[in-house]
C-alpha positions as CSV (number, residue, x, y, z in Angstrom):
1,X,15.2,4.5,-4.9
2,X,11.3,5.0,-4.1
3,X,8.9,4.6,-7.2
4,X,5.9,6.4,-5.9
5,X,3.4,4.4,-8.2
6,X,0.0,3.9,-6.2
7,X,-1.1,0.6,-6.4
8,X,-4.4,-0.3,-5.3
9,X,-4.7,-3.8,-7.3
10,X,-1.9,-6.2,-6.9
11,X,-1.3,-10.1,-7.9
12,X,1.0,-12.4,-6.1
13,X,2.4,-15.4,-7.3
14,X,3.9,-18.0,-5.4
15,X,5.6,-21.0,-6.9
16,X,6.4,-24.4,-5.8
17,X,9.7,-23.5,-4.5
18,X,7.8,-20.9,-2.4
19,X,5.2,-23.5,-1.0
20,X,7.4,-26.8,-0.6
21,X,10.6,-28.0,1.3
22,X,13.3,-29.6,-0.5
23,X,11.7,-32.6,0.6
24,X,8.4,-32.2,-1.3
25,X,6.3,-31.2,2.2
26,X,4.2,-28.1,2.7
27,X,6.3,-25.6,4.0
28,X,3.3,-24.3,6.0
29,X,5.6,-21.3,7.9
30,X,5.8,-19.2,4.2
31,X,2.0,-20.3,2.9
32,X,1.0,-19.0,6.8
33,X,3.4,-16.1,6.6
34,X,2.0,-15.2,3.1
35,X,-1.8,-15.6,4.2
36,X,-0.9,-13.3,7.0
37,X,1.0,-10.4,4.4
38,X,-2.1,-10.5,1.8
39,X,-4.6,-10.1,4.8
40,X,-2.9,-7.1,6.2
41,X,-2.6,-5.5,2.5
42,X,-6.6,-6.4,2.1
43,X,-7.0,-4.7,5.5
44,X,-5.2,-1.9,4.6
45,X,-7.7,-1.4,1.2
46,X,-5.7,-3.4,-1.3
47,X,-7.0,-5.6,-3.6
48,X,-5.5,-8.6,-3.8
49,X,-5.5,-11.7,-6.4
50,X,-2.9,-14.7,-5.5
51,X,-1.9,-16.7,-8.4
52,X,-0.7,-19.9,-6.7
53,X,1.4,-23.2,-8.0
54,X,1.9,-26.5,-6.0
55,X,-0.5,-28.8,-6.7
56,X,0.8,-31.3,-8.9
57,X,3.9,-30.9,-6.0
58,X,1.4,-31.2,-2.8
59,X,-0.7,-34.0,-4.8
60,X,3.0,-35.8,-5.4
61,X,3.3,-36.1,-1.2
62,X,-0.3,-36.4,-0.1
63,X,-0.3,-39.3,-1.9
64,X,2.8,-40.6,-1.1
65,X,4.3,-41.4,-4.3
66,X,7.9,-41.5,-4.1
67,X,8.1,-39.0,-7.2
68,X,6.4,-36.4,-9.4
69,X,4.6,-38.7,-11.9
70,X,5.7,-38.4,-15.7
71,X,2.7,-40.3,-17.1
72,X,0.1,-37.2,-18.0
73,X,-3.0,-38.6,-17.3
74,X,-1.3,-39.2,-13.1
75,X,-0.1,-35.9,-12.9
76,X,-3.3,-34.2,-13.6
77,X,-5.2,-36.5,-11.2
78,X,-2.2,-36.1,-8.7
79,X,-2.6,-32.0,-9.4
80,X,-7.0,-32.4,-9.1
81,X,-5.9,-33.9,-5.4
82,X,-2.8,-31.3,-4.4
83,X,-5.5,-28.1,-5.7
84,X,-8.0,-29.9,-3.2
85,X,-5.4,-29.6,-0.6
86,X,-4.5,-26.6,-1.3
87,X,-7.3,-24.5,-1.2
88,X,-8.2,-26.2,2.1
89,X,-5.1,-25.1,3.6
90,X,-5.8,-21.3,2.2
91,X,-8.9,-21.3,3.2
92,X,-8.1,-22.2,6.7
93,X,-4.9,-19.6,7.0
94,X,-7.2,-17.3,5.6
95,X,-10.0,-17.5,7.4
96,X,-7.4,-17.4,10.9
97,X,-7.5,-13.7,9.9
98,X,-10.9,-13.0,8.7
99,X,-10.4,-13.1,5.5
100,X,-12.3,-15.3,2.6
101,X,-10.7,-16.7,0.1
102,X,-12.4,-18.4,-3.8
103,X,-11.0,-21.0,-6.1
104,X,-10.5,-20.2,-9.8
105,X,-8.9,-22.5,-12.1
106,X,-8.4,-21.8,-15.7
107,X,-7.3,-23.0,-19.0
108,X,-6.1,-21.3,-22.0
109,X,-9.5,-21.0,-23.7
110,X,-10.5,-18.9,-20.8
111,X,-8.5,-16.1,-21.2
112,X,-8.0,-16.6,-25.3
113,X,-12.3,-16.5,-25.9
114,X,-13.6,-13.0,-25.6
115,X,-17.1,-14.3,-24.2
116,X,-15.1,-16.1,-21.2
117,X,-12.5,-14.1,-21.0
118,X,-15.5,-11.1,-20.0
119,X,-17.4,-13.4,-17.8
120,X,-13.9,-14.4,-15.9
121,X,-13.1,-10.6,-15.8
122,X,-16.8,-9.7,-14.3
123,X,-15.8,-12.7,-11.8
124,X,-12.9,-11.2,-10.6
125,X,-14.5,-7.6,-10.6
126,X,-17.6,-8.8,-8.4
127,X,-14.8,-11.0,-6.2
128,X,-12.6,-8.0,-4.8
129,X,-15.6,-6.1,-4.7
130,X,-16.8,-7.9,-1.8
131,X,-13.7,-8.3,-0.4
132,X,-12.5,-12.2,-1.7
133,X,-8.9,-13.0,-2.4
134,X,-9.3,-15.2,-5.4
135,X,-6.6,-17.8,-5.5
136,X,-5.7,-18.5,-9.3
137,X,-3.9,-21.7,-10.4
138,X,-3.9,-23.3,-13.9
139,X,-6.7,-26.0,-14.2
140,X,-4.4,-28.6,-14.8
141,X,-6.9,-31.8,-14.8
142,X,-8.3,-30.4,-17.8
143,X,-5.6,-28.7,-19.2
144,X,-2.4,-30.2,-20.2
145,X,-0.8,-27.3,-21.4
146,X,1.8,-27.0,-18.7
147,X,2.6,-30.1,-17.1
148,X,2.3,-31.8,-20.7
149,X,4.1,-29.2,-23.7
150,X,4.6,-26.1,-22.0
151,X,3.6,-25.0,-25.0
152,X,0.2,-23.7,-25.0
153,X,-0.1,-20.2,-27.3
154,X,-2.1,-18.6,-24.1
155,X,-1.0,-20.1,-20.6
156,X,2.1,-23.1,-20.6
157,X,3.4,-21.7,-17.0
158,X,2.0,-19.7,-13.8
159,X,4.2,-17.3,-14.7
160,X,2.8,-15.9,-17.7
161,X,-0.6,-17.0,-16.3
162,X,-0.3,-14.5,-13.5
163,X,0.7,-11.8,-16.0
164,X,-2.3,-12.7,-18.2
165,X,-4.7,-12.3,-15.0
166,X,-3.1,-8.9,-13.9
167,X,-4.1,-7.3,-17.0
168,X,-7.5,-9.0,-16.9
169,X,-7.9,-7.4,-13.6
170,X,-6.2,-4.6,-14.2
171,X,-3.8,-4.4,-11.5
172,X,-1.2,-2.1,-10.9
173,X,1.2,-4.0,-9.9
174,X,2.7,-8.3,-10.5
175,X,4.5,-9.9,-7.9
176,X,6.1,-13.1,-8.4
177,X,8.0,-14.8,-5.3
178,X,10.3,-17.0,-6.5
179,X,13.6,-18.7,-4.6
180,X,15.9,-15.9,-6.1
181,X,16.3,-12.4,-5.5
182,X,15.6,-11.5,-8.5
183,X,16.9,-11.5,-12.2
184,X,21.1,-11.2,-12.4
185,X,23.2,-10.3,-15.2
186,X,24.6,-14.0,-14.5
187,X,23.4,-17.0,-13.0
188,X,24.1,-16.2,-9.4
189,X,24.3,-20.2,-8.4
190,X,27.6,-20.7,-11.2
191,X,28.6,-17.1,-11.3
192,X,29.1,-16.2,-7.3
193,X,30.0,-12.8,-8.8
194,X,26.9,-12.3,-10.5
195,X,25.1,-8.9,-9.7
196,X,21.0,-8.4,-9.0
197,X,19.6,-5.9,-11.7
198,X,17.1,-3.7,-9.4
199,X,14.9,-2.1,-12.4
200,X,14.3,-3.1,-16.3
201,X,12.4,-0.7,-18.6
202,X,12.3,-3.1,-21.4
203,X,12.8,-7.0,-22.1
204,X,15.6,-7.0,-24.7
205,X,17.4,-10.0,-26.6
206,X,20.3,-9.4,-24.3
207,X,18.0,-9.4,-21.5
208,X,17.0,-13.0,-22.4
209,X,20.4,-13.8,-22.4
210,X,20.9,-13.7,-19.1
211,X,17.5,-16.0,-18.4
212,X,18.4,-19.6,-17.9
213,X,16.5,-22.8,-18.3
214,X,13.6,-23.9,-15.8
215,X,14.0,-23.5,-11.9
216,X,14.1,-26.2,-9.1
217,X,13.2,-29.4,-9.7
218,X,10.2,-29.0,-7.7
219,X,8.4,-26.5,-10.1
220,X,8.3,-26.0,-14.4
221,X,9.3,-21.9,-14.2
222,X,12.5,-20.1,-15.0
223,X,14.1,-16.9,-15.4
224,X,12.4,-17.1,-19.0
225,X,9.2,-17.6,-18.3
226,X,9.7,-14.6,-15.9
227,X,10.9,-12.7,-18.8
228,X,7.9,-13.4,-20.8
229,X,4.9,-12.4,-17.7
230,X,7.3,-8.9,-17.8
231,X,7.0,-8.7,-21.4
232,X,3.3,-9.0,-21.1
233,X,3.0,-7.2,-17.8
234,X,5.0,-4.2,-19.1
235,X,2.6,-4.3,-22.3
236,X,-0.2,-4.1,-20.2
237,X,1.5,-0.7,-18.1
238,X,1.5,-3.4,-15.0
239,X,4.9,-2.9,-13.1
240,X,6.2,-6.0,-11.9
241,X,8.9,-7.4,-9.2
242,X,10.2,-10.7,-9.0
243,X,11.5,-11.0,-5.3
244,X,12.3,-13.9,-2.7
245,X,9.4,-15.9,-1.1
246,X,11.5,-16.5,1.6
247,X,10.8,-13.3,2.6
248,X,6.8,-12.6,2.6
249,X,7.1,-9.6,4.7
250,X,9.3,-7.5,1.7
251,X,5.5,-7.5,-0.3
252,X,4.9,-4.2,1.9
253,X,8.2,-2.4,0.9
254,X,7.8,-3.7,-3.1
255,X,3.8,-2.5,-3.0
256,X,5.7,1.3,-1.5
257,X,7.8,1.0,-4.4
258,X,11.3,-0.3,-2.8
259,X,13.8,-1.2,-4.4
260,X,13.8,-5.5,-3.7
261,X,14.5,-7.8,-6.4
262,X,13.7,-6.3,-10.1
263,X,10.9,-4.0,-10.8
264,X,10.2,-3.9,-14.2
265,X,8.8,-0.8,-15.2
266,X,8.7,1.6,-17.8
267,X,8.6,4.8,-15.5
């Protein structure tokens, strides 16, 4: 089934699953794969805002630790040296197809303060303007909310922090690549029976359920943190799909409205 929505403003997030191997490496095929996808969509009059985890995960490997530190005071100097990374990585893919690319990291006192939160929103307004894809992460050598609690009343995940800057920008559509298909009525790696749900109208206790605890070891999201972006999302009259990174190229059939993964949607 079609949903015939127009979007003209979308957000993607990608999550460390999306943007690392099992081994903790770049996996530079999907981040070269995804560069090429948001392009196109920018090319083809989109606007487009990419919400981006990985850099406590990239920081872990470029500095050759042999694991993700615990202590919090190494991860957020192993995440200021993975963003670094990172955004030179984007900004080369990018910039192979023409495209320009900005840095914005925030903290929770960003989007919670109504004098920031309207500066950040006039950023992001004069950004697509001119045709930048602002790349979004959570400023995690300042903030500890995340890597540290996961606790934060505002942010806590990339998740909900993607939610939280579709309805600053007010996009029409959220799309979160994760490495599922999208939510199940059972957790499809016990329950090999377990069927996808294709479209939610409304995030319910038994909804909630379903959601499990965080993902791969590799990254801090879940189901449940998924659950609570839709919640916001859905407040916000933002649709949103969760859909399998593995796939970049399924972006152009969600932003037509196909059914991949879950849409959640009040329409």
């Amino acid at each position: 089934m079609q949903r015939n929505r127009k979007v003209h403003r979308l957000v993607v997030k990608v999550g460390t699953s999306t943007l690392t191997r099992e081994t903790g490496s770049l996996n530079l095929q999907n981040m070269e794969r995804l560069a090429r996808v948001l392009s196109d969509l920018e090319g083809m009059g989109y606007q487009v805002v990419l919400v981006s985890s990985g850099a406590i995960g990239i920081g872990t490997k470029k500095l050759r630790l042999e694991q993700r530190p615990t202590e919090l005071r190494m991860k957020q100097a192993t995440a200021a040296v993975g963003q670094c990374m990172m955004m030179h990585i984007y900004d080369k893919l990018f910039a192979e197809y023409n495209r320009t690319v900005a840095q914005i990291l925030l903290t929770g006192e960003d989007v919670d303060a109504p004098v920031r939160s309207e500066h950040l929103h006039n950023t992001f307004e004069a950004l697509l303007e001119l045709g930048v894809i602002p790349v979004v992460n959570e400023n995690d050598s300042v903030s500890s909310a995340e890597i540290e609690t996961g606790q934060c009343k505002v942010l806590g995940d990339n998740d909900t922090l993607s939610a939280i800057v579709a309805r600053l920008c007010g996009a029409d559509l959220l799309v979160l690549l994760s490495d599922i298909d999208g939510l199940y009525d059972a957790d499809p790696r016990t329950h090999p029976d377990a069927k996808l749900i294709h479209h939610v109208s409304a995030i319910t206790p038994e909804l909630r359920a379903m959601a499990g605890g965080a993902g791969t070891w590799r990254g801090t999201g879940g189901m449940a943190t998924k659950l609570n972006a839709a919640q916001t999302a859905l407040e916000a009259g933002i649709d949103m799909v969760i859909a399998n990174g593995s796939r970049m190229e399924a972006i152009y059939d969600i932003v037509a409205g196909a059914d991949i993964g879950t849409r959640f949607s009040k329409g």
